[in-house]
KEGU-577533 format. One record per residue (C-alpha): residue number from 1; x, y, z. Coordinates in steps of 0.1 Angstrom, whole numbers. Example, Ala and Ser with C-alpha at 12.3 -4.5 7.8 and 13.67 -1.06 7.14 Angstrom:
residues 2
  num   east  north     up
    1    123    -45     78
    2    137    -11     71
This chain:
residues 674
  num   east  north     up
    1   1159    636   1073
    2   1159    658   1103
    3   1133    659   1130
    4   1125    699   1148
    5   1112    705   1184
    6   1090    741   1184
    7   1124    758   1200
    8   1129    756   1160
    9   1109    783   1154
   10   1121    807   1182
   11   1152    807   1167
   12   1154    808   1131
   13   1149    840   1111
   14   1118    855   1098
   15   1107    848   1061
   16   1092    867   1037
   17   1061    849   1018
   18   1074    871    985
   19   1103    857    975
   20   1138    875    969
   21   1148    881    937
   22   1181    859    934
   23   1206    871    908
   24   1204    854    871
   25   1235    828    867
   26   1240    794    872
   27   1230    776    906
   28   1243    737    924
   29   1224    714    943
   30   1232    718    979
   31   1225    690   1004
   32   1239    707   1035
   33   1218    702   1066
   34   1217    736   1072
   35   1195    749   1045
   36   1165    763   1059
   37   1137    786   1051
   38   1127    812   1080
   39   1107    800   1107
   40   1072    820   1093
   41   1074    798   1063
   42   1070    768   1076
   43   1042    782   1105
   44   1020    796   1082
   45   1010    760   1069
   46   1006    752   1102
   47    960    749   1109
   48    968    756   1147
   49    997    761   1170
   50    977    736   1192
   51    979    709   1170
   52   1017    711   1159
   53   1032    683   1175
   54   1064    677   1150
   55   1075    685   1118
   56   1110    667   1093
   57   1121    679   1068
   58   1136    661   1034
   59   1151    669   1003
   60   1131    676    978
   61   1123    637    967
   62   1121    645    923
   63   1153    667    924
   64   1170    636    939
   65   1146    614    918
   66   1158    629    883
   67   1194    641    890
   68   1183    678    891
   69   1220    688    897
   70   1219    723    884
   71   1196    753    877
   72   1196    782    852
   73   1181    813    867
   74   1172    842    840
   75   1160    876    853
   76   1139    905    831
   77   1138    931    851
   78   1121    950    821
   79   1094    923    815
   80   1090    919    850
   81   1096    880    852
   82   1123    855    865
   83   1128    818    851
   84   1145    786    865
   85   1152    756    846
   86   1167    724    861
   87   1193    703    844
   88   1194    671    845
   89   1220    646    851
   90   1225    614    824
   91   1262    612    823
   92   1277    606    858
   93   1269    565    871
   94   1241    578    894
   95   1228    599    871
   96   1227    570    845
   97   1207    548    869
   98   1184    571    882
   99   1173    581    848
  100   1173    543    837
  101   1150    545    869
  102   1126    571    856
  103   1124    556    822
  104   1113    526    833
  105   1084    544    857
  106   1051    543    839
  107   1040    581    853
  108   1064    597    831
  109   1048    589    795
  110   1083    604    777
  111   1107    607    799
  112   1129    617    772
  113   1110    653    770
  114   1109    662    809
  115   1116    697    810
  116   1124    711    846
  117   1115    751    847
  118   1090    776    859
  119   1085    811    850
  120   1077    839    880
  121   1064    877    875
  122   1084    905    897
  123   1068    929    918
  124   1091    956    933
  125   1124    935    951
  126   1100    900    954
  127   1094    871    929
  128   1052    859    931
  129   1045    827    922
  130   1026    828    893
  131    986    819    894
  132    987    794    866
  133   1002    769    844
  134   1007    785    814
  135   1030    810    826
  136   1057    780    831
  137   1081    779    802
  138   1068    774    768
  139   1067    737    761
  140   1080    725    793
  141   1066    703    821
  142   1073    707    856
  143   1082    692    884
  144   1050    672    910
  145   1034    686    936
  146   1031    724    929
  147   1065    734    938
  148   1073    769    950
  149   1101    794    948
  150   1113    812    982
  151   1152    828    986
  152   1167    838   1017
  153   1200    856   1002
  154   1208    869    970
  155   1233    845    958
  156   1211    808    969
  157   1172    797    962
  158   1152    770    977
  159   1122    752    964
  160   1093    734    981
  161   1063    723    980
  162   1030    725   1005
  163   1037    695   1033
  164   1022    663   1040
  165   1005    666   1070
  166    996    630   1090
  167    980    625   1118
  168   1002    609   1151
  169   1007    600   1180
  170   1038    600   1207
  171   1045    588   1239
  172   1057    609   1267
  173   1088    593   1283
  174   1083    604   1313
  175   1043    607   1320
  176   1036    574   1299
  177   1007    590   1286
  178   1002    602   1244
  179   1002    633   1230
  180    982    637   1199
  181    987    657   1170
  182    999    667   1133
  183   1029    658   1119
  184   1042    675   1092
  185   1066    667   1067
  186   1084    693   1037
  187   1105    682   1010
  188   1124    710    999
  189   1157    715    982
  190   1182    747    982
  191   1202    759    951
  192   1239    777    958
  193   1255    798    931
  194   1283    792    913
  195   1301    822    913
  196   1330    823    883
  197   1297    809    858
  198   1275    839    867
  199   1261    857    837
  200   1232    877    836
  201   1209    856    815
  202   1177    874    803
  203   1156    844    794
  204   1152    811    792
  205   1139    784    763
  206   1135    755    759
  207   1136    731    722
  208   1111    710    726
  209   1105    704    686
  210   1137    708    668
  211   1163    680    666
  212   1193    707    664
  213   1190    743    668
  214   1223    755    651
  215   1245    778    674
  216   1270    798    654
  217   1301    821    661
  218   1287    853    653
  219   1259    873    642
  220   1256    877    603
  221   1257    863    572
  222   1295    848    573
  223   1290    830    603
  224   1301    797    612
  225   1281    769    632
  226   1301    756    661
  227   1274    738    679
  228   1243    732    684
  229   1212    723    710
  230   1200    691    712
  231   1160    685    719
  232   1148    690    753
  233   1175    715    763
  234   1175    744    781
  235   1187    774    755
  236   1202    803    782
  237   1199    836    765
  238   1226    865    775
  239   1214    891    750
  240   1186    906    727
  241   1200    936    712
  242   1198    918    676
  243   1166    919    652
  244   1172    885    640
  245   1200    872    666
  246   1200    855    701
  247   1234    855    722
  248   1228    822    738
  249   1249    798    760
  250   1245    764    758
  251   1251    744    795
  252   1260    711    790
  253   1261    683    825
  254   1293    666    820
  255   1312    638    833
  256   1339    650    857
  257   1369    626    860
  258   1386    644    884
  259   1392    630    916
  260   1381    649    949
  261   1388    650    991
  262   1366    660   1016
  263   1367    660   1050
  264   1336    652   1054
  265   1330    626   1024
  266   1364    613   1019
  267   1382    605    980
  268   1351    614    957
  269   1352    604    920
  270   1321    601    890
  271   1311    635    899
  272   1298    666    873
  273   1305    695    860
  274   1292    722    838
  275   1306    730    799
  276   1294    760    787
  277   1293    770    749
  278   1286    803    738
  279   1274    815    704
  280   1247    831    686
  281   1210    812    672
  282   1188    826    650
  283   1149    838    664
  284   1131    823    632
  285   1152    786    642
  286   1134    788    674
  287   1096    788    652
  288   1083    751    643
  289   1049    762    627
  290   1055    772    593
  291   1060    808    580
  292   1028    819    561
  293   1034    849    537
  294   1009    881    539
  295    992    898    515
  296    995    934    529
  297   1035    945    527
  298   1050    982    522
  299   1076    991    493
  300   1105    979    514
  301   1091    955    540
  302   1069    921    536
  303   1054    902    563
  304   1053    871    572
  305   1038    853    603
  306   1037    817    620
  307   1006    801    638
  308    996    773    656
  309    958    761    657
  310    941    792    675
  311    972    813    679
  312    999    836    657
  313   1028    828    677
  314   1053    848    655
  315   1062    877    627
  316   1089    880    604
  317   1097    911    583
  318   1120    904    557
  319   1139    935    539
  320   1133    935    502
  321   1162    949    491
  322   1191    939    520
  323   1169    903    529
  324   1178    914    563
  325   1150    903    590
  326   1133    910    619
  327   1116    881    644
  328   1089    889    673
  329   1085    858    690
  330   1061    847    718
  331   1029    865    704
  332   1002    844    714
  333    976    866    698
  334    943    852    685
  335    942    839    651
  336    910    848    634
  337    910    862    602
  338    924    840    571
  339    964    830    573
  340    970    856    546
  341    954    883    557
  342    964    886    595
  343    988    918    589
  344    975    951    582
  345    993    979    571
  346    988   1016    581
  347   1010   1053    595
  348    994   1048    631
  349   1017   1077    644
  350   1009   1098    615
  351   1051   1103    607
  352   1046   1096    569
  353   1061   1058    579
  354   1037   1027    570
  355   1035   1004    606
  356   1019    973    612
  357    996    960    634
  358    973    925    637
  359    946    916    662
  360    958    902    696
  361    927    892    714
  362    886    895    708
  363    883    906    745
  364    854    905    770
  365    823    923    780
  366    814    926    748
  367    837    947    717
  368    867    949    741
  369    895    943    712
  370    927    947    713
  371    954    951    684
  372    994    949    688
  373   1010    979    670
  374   1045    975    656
  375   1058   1015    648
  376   1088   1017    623
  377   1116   1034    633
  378   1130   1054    608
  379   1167   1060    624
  380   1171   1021    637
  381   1149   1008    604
  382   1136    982    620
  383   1097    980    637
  384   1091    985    674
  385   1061    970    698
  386   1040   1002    708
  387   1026    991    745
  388   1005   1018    752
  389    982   1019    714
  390    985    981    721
  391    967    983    755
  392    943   1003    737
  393    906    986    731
  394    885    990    698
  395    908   1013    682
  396    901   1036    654
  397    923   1053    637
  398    919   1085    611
  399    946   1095    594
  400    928   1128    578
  401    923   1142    612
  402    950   1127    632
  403    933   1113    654
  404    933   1076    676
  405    898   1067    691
  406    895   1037    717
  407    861   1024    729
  408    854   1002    760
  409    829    983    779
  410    827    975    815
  411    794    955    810
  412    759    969    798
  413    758    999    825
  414    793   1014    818
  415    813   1024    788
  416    836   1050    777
  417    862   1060    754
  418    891   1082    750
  419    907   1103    719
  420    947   1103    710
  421    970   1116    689
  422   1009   1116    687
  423   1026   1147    704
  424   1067   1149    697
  425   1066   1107    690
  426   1044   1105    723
  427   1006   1094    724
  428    988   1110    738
  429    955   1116    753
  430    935   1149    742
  431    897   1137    753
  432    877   1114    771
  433    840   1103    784
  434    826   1075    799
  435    791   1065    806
  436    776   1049    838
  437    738   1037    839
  438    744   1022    874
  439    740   1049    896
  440    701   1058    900
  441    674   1067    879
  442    697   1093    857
  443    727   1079    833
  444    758   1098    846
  445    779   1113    819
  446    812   1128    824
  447    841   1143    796
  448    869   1161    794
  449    889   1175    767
  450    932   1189    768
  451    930   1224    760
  452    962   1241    760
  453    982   1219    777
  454    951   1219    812
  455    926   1190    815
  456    890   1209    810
  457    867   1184    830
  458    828   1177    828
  459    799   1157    845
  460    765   1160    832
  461    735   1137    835
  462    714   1115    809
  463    679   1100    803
  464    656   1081    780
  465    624   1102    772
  466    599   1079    788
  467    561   1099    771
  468    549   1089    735
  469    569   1119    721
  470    586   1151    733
  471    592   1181    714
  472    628   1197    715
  473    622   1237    716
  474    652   1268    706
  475    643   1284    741
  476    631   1268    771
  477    592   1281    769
  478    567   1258    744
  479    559   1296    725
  480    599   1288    710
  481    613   1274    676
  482    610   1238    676
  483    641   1220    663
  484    627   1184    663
  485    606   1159    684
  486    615   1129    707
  487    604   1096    709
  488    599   1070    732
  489    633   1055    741
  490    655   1088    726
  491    686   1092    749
  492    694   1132    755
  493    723   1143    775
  494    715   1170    799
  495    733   1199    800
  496    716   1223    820
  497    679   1228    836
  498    653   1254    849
  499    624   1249    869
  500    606   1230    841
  501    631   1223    814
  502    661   1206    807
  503    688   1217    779
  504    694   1188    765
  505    716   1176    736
  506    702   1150    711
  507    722   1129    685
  508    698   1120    658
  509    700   1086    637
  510    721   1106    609
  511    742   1116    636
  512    731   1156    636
  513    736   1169    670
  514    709   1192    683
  515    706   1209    712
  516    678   1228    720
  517    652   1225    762
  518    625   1202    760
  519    598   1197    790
  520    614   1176    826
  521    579   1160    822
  522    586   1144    793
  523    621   1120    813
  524    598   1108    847
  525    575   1078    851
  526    539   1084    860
  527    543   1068    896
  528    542   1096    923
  529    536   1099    960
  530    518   1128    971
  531    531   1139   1006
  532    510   1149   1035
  533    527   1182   1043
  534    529   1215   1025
  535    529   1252   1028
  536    500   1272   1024
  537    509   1278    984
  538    520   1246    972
  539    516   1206    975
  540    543   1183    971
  541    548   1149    952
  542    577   1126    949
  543    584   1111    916
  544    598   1073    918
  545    614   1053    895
  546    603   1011    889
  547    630   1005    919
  548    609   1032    941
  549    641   1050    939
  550    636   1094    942
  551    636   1111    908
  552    618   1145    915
  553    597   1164    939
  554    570   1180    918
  555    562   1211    929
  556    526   1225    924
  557    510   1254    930
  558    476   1246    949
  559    457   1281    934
  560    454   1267    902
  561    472   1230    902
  562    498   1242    877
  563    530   1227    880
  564    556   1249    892
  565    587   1233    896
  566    606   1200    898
  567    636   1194    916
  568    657   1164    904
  569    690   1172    931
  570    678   1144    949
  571    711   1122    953
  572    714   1104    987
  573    677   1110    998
  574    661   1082   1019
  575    636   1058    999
  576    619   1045   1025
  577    614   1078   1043
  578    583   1093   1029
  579    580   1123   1050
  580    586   1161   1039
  581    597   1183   1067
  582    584   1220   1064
  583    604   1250   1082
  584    620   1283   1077
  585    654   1275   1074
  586    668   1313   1064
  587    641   1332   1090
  588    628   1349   1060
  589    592   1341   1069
  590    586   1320   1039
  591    584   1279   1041
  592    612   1263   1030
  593    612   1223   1031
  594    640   1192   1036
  595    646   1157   1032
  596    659   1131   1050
  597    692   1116   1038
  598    706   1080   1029
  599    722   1066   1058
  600    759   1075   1048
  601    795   1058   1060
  602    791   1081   1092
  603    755   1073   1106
  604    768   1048   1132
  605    790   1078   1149
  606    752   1096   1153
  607    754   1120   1122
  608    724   1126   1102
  609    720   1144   1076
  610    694   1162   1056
  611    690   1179   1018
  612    673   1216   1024
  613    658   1235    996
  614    654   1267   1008
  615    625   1291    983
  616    639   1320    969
  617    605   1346    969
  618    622   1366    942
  619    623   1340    918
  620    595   1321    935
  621    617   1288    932
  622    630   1263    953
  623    667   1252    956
  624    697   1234    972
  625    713   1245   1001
  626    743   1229    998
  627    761   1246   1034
  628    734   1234   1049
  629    728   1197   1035
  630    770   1190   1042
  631    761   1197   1080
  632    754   1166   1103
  633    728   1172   1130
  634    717   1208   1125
  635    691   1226   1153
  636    680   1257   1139
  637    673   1292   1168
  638    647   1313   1153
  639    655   1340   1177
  640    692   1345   1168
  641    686   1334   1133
  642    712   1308   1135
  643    719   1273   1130
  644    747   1245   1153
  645    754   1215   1135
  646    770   1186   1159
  647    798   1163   1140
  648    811   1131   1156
  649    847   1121   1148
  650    861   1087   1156
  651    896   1089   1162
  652    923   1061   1182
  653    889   1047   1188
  654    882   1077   1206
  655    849   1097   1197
  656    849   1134   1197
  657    824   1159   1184
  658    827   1190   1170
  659    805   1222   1170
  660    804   1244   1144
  661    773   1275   1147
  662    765   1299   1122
  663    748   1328   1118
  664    724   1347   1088
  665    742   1377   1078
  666    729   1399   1048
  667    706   1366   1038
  668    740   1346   1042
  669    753   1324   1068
  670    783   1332   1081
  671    806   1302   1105
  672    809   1323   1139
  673    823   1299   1162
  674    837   1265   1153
């Protein structure tokens, strides 16, 4: 125990709160007083600087508690996860009576089956704690109090856990008087590499159902057990390069009964040490649910898989002819359909060789499936996990064409999908669309589609027809062909418009695609707004949605009250500004109108903006001016038939504005001075 003044945390290093990654071998307890984490570790769990007032440290009191001499650290860089497991100490005279100890506390219901580990995930250089407990090691338990992993060199680790913090209170010895504060007290324990037993173990398990796990000399069938792992231990595993074969070591606490001089300590005896036997186990010995056979098999491969209540935790796939096998352990995928029936067998790469594949898990927001895909391998002959079809949700696959199709849902607005098919061995993706309803009154639709090696991309709009019925015409005028009729609640993709028409492209319930213009009347609800401005030729009403969102300004000619246009480019204009602002925004001499905007991201800096729709008297149509709706604060001069628009730029919290003026040349402006 050790108590710190503040100086402490002047002049200690600084820590990282992500972990390094410490290299995988095997690690000794180290009790030095000199183990500390950097001073930003401990400060963080500090509620105020103001209210520190001391702080101890201890060792970590379970590691000293249960003899937790030793560690195992594995490494995946591949998978993207590190593992420590603890061993514990039963053979040494302490190590006896602490565990006598523990057996005899009532917390521990089997203290016989106390596994020490905890699995992390990887990001870049650091090790993350993961977020919860079923990441640890399969089958193991873990140490109290939500220990955590920190490192402050590559060859030594510490653990610790969040402090105790207690109130108290200390008299000054020379004022008399007492200071108040927190006192706070870490338990944390530090972990020193052995260096001659380093070995770059891979993974880390534990038997926590077998009595003996056989470990034999050699991979193969004339191999010849020369040991085995008991139940409880920790199996270390230093290779997975075989379909059906571990290389494992098995590290064993042992009584040392050598004698030892310290310095510091003196003639030490009844000490440990480490015997390490290597060897080879089988996957399938590591599986305690039995193996159920499947129904579905190719000519030279049948299947086989284990589960446990809810879950398929493994596969074998035995060779016919050789009786050769192949084990994929740690599965964890859903187990729904019946025990016979969870493989299914198919060419998913479309290479004339049968795969496999099986559900993995029923997903979320809705049909959101997944499936693990195992692809054979013609030159290893064995079957490979296929991450990227795996990741794939609702996939269907067609042989005849080639082709992969994967649906999703991100909730009832959005939903999309994408097509694959396998280039040279490598999926990939030739076409995709996606739907959002989320976005204002229209549905937004956008595709794309590979063509020739380029990405060809798409964004179109879609509605439900909202009238009784709506007839689909050949040529957008009612005097055309008419292909079919709409009802209420038909969904039509838009693909182009005129003044009073949409093209649009219907799938009907047979799935027949037509595509043909019917009548923008037929998309809008009946709620309008009729403004109080207009030109001398036409009135004005905006069209609003249940939400009193803008759909369409209605355009009608007051001669004869036909309806001459509607303009549905209304993204970003203001609901809750009902005014329409008349002008002649190109100094043609005919009335052009705007809109005010949506305040956007910028409006605090003082830039407005508006949408102008400028009429074309050739045409005799209105439309967007898009130069003019992407400029902030525009003043228009009639007499030089011009237009300044003012932008305000925040930069190093400084704010600038700058000027940009343009001018109408040949019925275009031109930028004359920026």
């Amino acid at each position: 125990m050790r108590y710190f003044i503040f100086s402490f945390f002047i002049s200690t290093t600084s820590f990282s709160l992500h972990a390094q990654i410490p290299q995988a071998g095997i690690y000794q307890f180290n009790n030095q007083q000199n183990n500390y984490f950097g001073a930003n570790h401990y400060a963080r769990f500090f509620n105020s600087i103001d209210d520190f007032l001391s702080m101890k440290i201890t060792t970590y009191k379970e590691v000293n508690d249960y003899g937790l001499n030793y560690a195992i650290v594995a490494v995946n860089q591949e998978q993207k996860q590190m593992k420590v497991a603890f061993l514990r100490d039963t053979v040494s005279t302490k190590g006896k009576k602490q565990w006598i100890a523990i057996s005899r506390n009532s917390t521990v219901d089997r203290p016989e089956e106390s596994y020490f580990s905890q699995e992390f995930s990887i990001q870049k250089d650091s090790v993350i704690k993961p977020c919860s407990n079923s990441s640890s090691l399969s089958g193991t338990g873990n140490l109290t109090g939500n220990w955590s992993f920190g490192s402050n060199n590559y060859n030594y680790f510490g653990i610790y856990k969040n402090p105790l913090i207690k109130n108290q209170s200390i008299k000054d010895t020379v004022s008399g008087k007492y200071q108040n504060g927190k006192n706070y007290q870490f338990e944390q324990a530090f972990f020193v590499e052995q260096g001659k037993r380093s070995k770059a173990y891979i993974d880390l398990r534990t038997n926590i159902n077998r009595d003996k796990i056989l470990i034999y000399d050699k991979p193969g069938t004339h191999s010849l057990v020369k040991d085995y792992f008991r139940k409880g231990e920790t199996i270390a595993i230093t290779a997975d390069d075989s379909a059906q074969w571990y290389e494992v070591d098995r590290i064993q606490v042992c009584k040392d009964t050598g004698k030892y001089y310290s310095m510091d300590s003196g003639m030490q005896e009844g000490t440990t040490l480490l015997q390490t036997i290597s060897g080879w186990i089988k996957k399938e010995d590591l599986v305690c649910s039995p193996w159920v056979r499947q129904q579905q098999q190719t000519n030279k491969f049948r299947f086989e898989i284990s589960a446990a209540k809810e879950f398929v935790n493994a596969v074998k796939i035995i060779n016919k002819k050789t009786g050769s096998k192949q084990v994929f352990l740690d599965i964890w995928a859903e187990f729904k359909s019946r025990p016979t029936q969870v493989i299914q067998i198919g060419d998913y790469n479309f290479d004339g060789y049968p795969d496999f594949m099986f559900l993995m898990q029923s997903g979320g927001a809705g049909p959101n499936y997944t499936n693990n895909f195992y692809l054979y391998n013609p030159q290893k002959g064995n079957f490979e996990y296929h991450d990227e079809l795996s990741q794939l949700s609702q996939v269907e696959i067609d042989v005849k064409s080639r082709t992969i199709s994967s649906n999703w849902r991100d909730g009832a607005a959005h939903h999309g999908g994408q097509r694959y098919t396998f280039i040279n061995h490598q999926l990939t993706k030739t076409s995709y669309w996606d739907q959002y309803a989320g976005a204002g009154f229209f549905v937004q639709e956008n595709s794309g589609e590979l063509v020739n090696g380029k990405w060809i991309d798409r964004q179109y709009r879609g509605a439900e027809v909202l009238t009784p019925t709506g007839t689909v015409y050949q040529y957008p005028h009612k005097k055309g062909v008419l292909l079919t009729v709409l009802k209420k609640g038909d969904y039509a993709v838009i693909k182009d418009e005129n003044a009073q028409f949409f093209q649009v492209e219907v799938t009907t319930v047979s799935n027949h695609l037509i595509k043909g213009w019917i009548e923008k009347e037929n998309f809008f609800p009946k709620t309008s707004l009729l403004y109080t401005t207009n030109t001398p030729l036409y009135n004005f009403e905006l069209i609003k949605d249940q939400q009193s969102s803008p759909v369409a300004v209605k355009i009608i000619t007051r001669a004869d009250g036909r309806t001459l246009q509607y303009i549905t480019e209304l993204n970003e204009i203001d609901s809750t500004n009902t005014t329409l602002y008349i002008g002649d925004y190109n100094f043609d001499g005919y009335p052009d109108f705007s809109l005010k905007t949506s305040s956007k991201d910028d409006v605090e800096l003082g830039n407005f903006y508006d949408k102008y729709y400028l009429y074309d008297h050739t045409a005799g149509l209105f439309s967007l001016d898009t130069l003019l709706s992407k400029s902030p604060n525009v003043a228009f001069d009639q007499k030089s038939k011009s237009y300044s628009s003012t932008e305000f730029v925040r930069k190093d919290n400084v704010i600038t504005k700058k000027i940009k003026k343009h001018k109408l040349v040949n019925e275009k402006y031109i930028l004359i001075k920026e």
